[in-house]
BAKE-774814 format. One line per 2 residues: number of its first residue (from 1); their letters; for each residue z, y, x of C-alpha. Coordinates in steps of 0.02 Angstrom, whole numbers. Last residue first. Layout:
N
NUM> A> Z:Y:X  ...;
***
This chain:
462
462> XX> 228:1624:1081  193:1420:1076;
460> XX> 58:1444:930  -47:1578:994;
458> XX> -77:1487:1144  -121:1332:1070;
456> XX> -260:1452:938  -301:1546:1117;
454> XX> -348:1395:1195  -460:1301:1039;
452> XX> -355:1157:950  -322:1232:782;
450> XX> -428:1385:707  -358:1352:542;
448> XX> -536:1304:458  -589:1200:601;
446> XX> -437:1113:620  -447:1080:424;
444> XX> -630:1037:438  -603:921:577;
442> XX> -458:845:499  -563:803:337;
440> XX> -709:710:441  -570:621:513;
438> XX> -508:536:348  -315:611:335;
436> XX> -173:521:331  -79:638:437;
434> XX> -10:536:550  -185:439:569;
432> XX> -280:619:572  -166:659:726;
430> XX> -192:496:814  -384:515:791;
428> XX> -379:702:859  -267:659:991;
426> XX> -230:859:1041  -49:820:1131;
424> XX> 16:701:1001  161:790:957;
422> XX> 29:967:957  -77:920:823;
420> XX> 64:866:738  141:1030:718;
418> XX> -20:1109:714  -70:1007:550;
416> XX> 96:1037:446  96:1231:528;
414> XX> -82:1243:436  -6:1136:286;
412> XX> 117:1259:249  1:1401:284;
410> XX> -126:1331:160  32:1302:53;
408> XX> 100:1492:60  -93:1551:37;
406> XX> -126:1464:-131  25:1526:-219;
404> XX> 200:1465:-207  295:1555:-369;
402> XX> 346:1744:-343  536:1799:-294;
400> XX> 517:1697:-106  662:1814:-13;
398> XX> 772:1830:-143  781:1641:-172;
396> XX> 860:1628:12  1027:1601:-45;
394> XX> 974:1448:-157  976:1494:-357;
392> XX> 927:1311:-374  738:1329:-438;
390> XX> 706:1452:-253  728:1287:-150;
388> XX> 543:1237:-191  454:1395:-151;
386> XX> 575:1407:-6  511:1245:59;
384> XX> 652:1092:69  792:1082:215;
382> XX> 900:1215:108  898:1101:-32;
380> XX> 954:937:81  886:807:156;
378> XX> 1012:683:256  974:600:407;
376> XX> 869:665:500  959:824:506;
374> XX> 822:936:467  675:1012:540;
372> XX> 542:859:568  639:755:419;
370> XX> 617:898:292  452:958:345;
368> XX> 397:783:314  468:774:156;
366> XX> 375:923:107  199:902:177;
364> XX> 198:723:71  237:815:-67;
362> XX> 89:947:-32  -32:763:-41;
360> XX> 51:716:-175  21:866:-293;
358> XX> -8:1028:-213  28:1116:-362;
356> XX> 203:1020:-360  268:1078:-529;
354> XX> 457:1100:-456  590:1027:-566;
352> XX> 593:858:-493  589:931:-318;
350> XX> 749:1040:-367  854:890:-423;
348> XX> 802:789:-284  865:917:-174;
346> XX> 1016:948:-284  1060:718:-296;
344> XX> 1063:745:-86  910:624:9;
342> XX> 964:516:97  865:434:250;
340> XX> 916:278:312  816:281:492;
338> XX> 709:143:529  551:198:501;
336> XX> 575:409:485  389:482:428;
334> XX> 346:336:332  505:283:300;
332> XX> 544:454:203  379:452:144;
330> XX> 405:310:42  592:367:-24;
328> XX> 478:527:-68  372:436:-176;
326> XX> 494:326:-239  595:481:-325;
324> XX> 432:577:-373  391:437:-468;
322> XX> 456:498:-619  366:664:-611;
320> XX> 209:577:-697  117:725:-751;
318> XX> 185:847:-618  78:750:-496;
316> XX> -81:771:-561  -167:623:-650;
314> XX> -302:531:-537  -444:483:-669;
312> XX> -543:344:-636  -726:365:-709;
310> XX> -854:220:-709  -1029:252:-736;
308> XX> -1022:420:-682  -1125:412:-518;
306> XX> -1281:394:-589  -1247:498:-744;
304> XX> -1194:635:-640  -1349:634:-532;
302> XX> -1462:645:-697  -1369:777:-726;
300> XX> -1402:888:-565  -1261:992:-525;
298> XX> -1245:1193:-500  -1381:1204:-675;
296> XX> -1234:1274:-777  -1228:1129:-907;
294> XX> -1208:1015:-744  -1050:1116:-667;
292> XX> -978:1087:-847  -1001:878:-809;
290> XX> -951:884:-631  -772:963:-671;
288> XX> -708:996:-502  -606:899:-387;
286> XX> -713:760:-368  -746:601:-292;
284> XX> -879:455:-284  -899:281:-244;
282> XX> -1046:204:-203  -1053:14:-182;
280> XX> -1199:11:-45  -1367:-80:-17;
278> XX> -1490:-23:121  -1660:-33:109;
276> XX> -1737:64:265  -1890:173:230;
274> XX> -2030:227:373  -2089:367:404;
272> XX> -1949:439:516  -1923:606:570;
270> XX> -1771:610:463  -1723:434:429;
268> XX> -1788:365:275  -1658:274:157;
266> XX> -1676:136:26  -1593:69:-135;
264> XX> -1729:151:-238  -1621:224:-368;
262> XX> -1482:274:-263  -1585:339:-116;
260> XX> -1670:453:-249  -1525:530:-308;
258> XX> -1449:560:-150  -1617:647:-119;
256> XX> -1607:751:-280  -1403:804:-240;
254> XX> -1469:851:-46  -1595:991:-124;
252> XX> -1431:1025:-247  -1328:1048:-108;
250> XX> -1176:933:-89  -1002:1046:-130;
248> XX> -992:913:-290  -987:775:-215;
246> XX> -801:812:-142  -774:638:-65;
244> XX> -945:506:-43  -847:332:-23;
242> XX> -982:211:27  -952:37:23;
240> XX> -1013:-143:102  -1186:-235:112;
238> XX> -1249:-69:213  -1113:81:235;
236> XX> -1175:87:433  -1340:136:356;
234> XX> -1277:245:227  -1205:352:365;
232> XX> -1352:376:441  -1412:260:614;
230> XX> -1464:356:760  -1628:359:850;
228> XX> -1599:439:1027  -1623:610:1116;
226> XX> -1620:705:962  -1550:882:1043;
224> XX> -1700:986:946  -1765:883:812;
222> XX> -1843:719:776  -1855:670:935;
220> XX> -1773:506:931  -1773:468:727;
218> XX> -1627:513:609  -1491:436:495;
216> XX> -1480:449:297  -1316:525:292;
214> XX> -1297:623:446  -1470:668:462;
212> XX> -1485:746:290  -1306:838:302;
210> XX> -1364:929:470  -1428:1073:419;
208> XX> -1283:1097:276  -1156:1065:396;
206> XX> -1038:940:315  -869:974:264;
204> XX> -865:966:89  -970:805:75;
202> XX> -808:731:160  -876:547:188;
200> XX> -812:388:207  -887:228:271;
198> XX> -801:67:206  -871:-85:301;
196> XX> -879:-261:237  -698:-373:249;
194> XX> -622:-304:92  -775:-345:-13;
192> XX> -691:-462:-91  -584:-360:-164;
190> XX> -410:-269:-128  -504:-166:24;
188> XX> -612:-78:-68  -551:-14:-246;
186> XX> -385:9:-145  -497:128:-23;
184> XX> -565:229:-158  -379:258:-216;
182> XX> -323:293:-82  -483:418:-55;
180> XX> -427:500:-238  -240:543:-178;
178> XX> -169:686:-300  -212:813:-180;
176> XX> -325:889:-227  -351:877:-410;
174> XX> -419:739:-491  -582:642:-539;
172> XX> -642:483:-457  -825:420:-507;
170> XX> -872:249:-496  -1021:144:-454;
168> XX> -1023:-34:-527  -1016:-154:-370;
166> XX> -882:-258:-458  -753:-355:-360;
164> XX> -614:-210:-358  -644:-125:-533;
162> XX> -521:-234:-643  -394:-221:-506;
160> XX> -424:-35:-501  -399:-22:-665;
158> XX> -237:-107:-673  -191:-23:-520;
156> XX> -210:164:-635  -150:102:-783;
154> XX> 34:60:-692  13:246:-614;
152> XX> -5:310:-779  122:198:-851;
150> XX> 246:254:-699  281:144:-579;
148> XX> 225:249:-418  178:234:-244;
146> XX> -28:205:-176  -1:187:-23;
144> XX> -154:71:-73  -119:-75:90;
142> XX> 54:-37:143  104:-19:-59;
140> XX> 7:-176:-103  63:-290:25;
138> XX> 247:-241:-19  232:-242:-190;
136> XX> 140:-422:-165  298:-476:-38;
134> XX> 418:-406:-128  341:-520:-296;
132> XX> 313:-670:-217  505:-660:-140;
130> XX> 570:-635:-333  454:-783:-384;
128> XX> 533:-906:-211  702:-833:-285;
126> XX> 661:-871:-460  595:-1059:-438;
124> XX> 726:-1102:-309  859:-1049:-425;
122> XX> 777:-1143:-575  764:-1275:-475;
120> XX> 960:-1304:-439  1003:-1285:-585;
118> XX> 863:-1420:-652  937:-1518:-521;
116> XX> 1126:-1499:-592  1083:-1544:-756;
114> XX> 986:-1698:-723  1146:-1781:-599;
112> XX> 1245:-1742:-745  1133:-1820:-866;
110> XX> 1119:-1965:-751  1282:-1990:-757;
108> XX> 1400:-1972:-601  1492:-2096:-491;
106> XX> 1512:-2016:-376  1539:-1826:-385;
104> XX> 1420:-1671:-389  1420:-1539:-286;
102> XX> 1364:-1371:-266  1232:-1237:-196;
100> XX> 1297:-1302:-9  1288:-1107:95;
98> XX> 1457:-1161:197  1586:-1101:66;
96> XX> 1509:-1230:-32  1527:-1349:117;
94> XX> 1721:-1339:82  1729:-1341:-90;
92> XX> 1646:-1528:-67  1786:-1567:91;
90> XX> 1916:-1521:-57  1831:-1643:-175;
88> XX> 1824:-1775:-34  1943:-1918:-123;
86> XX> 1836:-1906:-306  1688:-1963:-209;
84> XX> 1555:-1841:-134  1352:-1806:-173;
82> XX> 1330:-1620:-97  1185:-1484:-179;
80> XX> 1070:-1409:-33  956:-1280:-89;
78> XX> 811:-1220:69  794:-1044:92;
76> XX> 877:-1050:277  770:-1200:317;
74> XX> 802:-1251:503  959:-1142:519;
72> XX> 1012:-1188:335  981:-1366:369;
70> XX> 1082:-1392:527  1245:-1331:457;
68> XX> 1236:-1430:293  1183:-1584:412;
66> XX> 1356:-1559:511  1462:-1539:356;
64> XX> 1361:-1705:274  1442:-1800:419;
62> XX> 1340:-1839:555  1366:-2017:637;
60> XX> 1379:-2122:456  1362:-2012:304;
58> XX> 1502:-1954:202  1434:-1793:120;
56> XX> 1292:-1861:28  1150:-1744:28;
54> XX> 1012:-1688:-122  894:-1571:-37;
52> XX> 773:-1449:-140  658:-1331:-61;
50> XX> 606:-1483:53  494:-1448:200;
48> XX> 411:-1596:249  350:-1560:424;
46> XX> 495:-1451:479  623:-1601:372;
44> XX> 574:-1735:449  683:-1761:597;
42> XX> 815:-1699:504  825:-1799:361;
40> XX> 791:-1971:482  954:-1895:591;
38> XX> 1053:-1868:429  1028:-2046:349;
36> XX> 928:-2147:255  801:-2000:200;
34> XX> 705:-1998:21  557:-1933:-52;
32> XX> 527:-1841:-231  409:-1727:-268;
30> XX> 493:-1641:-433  417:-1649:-614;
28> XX> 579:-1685:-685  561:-1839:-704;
26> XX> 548:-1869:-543  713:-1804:-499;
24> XX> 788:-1925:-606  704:-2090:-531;
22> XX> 722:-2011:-346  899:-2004:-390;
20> XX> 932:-2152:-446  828:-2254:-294;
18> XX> 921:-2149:-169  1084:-2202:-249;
16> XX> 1041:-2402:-257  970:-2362:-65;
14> XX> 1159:-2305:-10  1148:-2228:164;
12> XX> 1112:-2042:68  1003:-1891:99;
10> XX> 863:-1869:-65  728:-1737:-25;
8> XX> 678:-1634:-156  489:-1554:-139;
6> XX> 473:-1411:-290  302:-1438:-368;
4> XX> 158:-1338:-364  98:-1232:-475;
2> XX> 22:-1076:-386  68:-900:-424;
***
């Protein structure tokens, strides 16, 4: 945070008291100025801004009542303290009640007088740090969504902090899930390269014809349905960042000319003959473990070496189950802003327990389910998946007797998908927004669950 110092204006008809207190409050490091009356303290105080005021209460034609009042609707954060005789004690009390920090009465001593504004700044000075603080939490949370105070998670934003103005390449290993395009995008958009584009790409979901001409661009004419030159993906990434997700689906043909565009800094279009520098941040993701798929020949090594200069590891969910209780208070406003969701001390109880093989991202799907089919208000055990439910001896724990395998949460996240798919009537960009999913992702998933065509709709509102 920045040093500056606290502003204290000085209210008072007496210039020998003025004079004092300007004296004392300087001396304490505070920018002192000083007001002859309510009306001149007024009239200044938008462009001056005090955090500090120091007021007598028995001013001539606005009492120090009246000021108190107009102060804390100009500057509701603003510290007033109240200079009174020995006869207005009770009047003192009084604008306490009123939002005054204190008082002090005349005559006082200087130490008195010193005591009571170093009170008064070490108030200012924790609730200005404590408002710093919400407000960088705050920042950071909307920005990263990235939720969590565990020391993994803690490790994890230090890293990224130290990685966010550097244009080293890094690699980002974790299950799916676990959130490795957040954390990509915190990498981004915390630096200063916040303001240059972010292009991101789901290698896994590229046709393998067309994955040369959607990276590195093509030329009009260069094949069949080219009608105009078109820019590659690394193109629009230029001066700024390239998030390439699931590397390790790429081809290995594709894996040598990613290669080569790394080391050479340029691209060639297809049907093109001529190169195109282009210089990217490239960051990488991976759910599979690149360096074993090298030693079998399925991934080129020098490739890995490239990218692997940096490795941020995203730690599954069930290794840092104490934030599952923020993460789902986040989703909860995500997916209900406005509305005080509870969530019941057995629901939480059975989500802690549960080993999440979906990680986040099948987290995420729960809560949502929750607040889409329950009360809205309150989520329960019977509002969470039967997989989850099960841990609790819940009713329906015959019915699910084997652990949630692979094809209960790709039909979880199917009706996920179509559910949303459908609330926003087919939007495909307002559907991957809810979801918070890139778009290239959506399209694979509606792809993959036959969402969208006729007969998928139809299917879906027998």
């Amino acid at each position: 945070m920045a040093t500056e110092k606290l502003h204290l204006m000085i209210v008072d008809d007496q210039e020998s008291i003025r004079k004092l207190c300007m004296t004392v409050g300087s001396s304490l490091g505070l920018n002192c100025t000083q007001a002859e009356s309510a009306e001149v303290a007024l009239a200044r105080l938008e462009a001056e801004a005090p955090e500090m005021i120091l007021a007598d209460l028995m001013m001539p034609n606005m009492s120090g009542l009246d000021f108190l009042t107009e102060v804390k609707r100009m500057l509701p954060h603003a510290e007033i303290a109240i200079m009174t005789g020995h006869g207005s004690i009770e009047t003192a009390v009084q604008a306490m009640r009123s939002g005054a920090y204190d008082y002090i009465t005349k005559p006082f001593r200087i130490e008195e007088l010193k005591l009571l504004l170093q009170r008064m700044q070490e108030k200012v000075e924790l609730v200005t740090e404590n408002l710093f603080l919400r407000e960088r939490v705050n920042t950071e949370m909307d920005l990263n969504g990235i939720v969590g105070s565990s020391a993994k998670i803690q490790d994890l934003l230090r890293m990224i902090a130290r990685l966010k103005d550097t244009r080293t390449p890094v690699l980002i290993t974790g299950e799916s899930g676990t959130g490795k395009e957040l954390v990509a995008r915190a990498i981004h958009f915390r630096g200063q390269y916040a303001k240059r584009p972010f292009v991101a790409v789901d290698c896994g979901s590229l046709v393998p014809t067309l994955i040369e001409s959607e990276l590195f661009g093509y030329e009009k004419g260069a094949f069949t349905g080219a009608a105009k030159s078109k820019e590659g993906l690394f193109e629009s990434a230029n001066c700024g960042t390239i998030f390439l997700d699931e590397i390790g689906e790429l081809p290995l043909e594709m894996q040598a000319k990613l290669l080569r565009v790394l080391q050479e800094k340029e691209v060639r279009p297809v049907g093109s003959n001529n190169k195109v520098k282009v210089d990217v941040r490239v960051i990488a993701a991976t759910n599979r473990d690149l360096e074993a798929a090298y030693r079998e020949g399925t991934f080129r090594k020098d490739l890995y070496f490239r990218l692997n200069v940096v490795t941020v590891h995203l730690p599954p969910l069930r290794e840092r189950k104490a934030d599952i209780a923020a993460l789902v208070h986040w989703f909860s406003n995500r997916f209900a802003p406005g509305l005080p969701i509870q969530v019941t001390q057995a629901a939480m109880r059975d989500m802690l327990q549960y080993e999440w093989p979906g990680n986040v991202r099948e987290l995420e799907n729960c809560i949502e389910r929750a607040i889409a089919l329950g009360s809205q208000n309150v989520i329960d055990v019977h509002d969470l998946p039967p997989a989850i439910r099960r841990l609790s001896g819940d009713e329906d724990a015959a019915l699910v007797a084997e652990p949630m395998n692979s094809t209960d949460l790709e039909e979880l996240e199917r009706e996920t998908i179509m559910r949303v798919f459908e609330q926003t009537k087919g939007d495909k960009t307002l559907t991957g927004r809810m979801l918070g999913i890139s778009r290239a992702t959506l399209y694979r998933k509606l792809k993959r669950y036959n969402i969208g065509s006729a007969s998928a709709m139809a299917t879906s509102q027998n």
